[in-house]
C-alpha positions as CSV (number, residue, x, y, z in Angstrom):
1,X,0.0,0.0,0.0
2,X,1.8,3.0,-0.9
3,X,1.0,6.4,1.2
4,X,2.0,9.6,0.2
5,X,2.7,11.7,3.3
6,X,2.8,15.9,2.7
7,X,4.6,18.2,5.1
8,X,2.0,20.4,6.7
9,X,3.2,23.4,8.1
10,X,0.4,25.6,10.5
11,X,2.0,28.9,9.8
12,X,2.6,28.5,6.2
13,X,-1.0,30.1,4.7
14,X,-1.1,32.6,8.1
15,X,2.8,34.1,6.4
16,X,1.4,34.3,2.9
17,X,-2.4,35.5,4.2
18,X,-3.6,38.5,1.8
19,X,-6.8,38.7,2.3
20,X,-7.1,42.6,0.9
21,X,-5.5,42.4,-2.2
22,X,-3.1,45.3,-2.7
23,X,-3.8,46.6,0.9
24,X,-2.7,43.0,1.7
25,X,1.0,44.7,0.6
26,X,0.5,46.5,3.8
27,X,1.8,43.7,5.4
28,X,4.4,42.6,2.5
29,X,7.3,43.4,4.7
30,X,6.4,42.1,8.0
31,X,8.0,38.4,8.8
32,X,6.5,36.0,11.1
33,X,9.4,34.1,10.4
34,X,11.8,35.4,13.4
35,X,8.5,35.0,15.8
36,X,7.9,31.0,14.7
37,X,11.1,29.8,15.0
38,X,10.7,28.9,18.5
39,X,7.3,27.1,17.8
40,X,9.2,24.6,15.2
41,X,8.5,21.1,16.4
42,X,11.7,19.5,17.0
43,X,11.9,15.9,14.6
44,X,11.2,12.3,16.4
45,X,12.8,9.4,16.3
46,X,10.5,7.1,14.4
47,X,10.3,3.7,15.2
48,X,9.6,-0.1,14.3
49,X,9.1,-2.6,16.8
50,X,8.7,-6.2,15.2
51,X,7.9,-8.7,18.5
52,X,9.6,-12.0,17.9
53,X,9.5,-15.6,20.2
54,X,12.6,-14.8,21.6
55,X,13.3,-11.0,21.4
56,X,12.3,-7.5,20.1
57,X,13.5,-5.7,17.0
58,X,13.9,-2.0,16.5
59,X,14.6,-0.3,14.0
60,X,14.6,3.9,14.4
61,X,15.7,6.5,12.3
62,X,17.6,8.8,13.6
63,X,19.7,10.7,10.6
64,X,22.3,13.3,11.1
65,X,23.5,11.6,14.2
66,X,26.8,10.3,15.1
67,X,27.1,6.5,16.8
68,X,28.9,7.8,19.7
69,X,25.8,10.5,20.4
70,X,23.4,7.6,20.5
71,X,22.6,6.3,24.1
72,X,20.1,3.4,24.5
73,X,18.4,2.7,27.9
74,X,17.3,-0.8,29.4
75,X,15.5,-1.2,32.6
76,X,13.0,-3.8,33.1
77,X,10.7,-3.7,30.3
78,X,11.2,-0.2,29.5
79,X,13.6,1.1,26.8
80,X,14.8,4.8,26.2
81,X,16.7,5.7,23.0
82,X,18.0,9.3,23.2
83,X,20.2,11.3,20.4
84,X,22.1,15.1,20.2
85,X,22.0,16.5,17.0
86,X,24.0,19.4,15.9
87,X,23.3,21.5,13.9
88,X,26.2,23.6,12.3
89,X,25.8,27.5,11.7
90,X,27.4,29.4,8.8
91,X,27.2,32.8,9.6
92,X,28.7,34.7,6.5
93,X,28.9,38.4,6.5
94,X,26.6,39.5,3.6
95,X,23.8,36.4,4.4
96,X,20.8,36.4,5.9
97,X,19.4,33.3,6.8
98,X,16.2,32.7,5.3
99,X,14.8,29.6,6.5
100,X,16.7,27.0,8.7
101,X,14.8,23.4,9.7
102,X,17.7,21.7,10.9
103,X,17.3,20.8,14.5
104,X,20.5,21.2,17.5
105,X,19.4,19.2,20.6
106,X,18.6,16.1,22.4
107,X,16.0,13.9,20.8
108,X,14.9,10.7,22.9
109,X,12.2,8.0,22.8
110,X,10.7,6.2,25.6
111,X,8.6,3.2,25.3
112,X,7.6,0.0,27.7
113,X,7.3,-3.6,25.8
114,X,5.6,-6.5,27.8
115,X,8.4,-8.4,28.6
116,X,11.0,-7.7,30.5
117,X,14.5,-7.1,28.4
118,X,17.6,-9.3,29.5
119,X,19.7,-6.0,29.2
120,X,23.1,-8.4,29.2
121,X,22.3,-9.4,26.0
122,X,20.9,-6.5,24.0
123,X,22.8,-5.8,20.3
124,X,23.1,-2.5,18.8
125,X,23.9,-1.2,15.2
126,X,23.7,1.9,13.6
127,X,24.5,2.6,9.8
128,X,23.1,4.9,7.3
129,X,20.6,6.8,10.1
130,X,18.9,4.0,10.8
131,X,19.6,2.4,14.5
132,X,18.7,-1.6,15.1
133,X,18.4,-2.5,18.1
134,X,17.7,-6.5,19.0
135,X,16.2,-6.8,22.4
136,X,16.3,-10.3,24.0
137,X,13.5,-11.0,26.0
138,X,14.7,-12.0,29.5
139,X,13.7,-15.6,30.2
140,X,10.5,-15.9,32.4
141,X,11.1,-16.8,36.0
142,X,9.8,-19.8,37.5
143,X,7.7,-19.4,40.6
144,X,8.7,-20.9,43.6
145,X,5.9,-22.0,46.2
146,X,6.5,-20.9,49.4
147,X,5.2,-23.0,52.4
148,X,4.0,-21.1,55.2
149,X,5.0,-22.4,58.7
């Protein structure tokens, strides 16, 4: 099934709103730009999680990022994966940046899987921006009876 996915952006028709014609020139010159930077949503880490017999499989994008900036969390059943991207600023005398959608900062995903994760025994790999992650499921505990005296 093939999706086609568009980029919506909320601010888009307000910056380009002329709803007087050529009084709408008015307001040519003023730039909401500068104001909506700070509203910018910053990306996610998207996510696969395939649930096998034995383990988990994940599979997240996370582009832009170097290995060493990639920290993955185990405890329990609950798994964090949390990146810094940088984002690298050319200031050039003469340019005036116009639009900028590269994101600086720590990105992380958090999620909780029904079994608990035998964390001495959890694989990572990351190549091309994509991060796979094989989770072995810890090995279920045998309950014990316990006589009471």
């Amino acid at each position: 099934m093939a999706r086609n996915l568009m980029h919506f952006d909320p601010f888009g028709e307000v910056a380009r709103f002329e709803p007087f014609g050529r009084i709408g020139d008015f307001f040519k010159d003023f730039n909401l730009a500068p104001a909506l930077r700070a509203y910018e949503a910053e990306p996610r880490i998207k996510m696969d999680v395939v649930e096998k017999d034995k383990e988990y499989m994940v599979k997240a994008e996370i582009p832009g990022v170097k290995k060493e900036d990639i920290k993955i969390d185990v405890s329990g059943s609950q798994v964090t994966i949390s990146a810094e991207t940088r984002q690298e600023k050319e200031a050039k005398e003469g340019e005036t940046v116009v639009r900028s959608e590269r994101y600086y900062g720590q990105q992380y995903r958090s999620f909780t899987l029904t079994h608990d994760i035998d964390d001495e025994k959890v694989v990572a790999r990351y190549q091309d921006g994509v991060l796979e992650i094989v989770l072995p499921k810890k090995a279920a505990s045998v309950s014990k009876k316990i006589t009471v005296s």
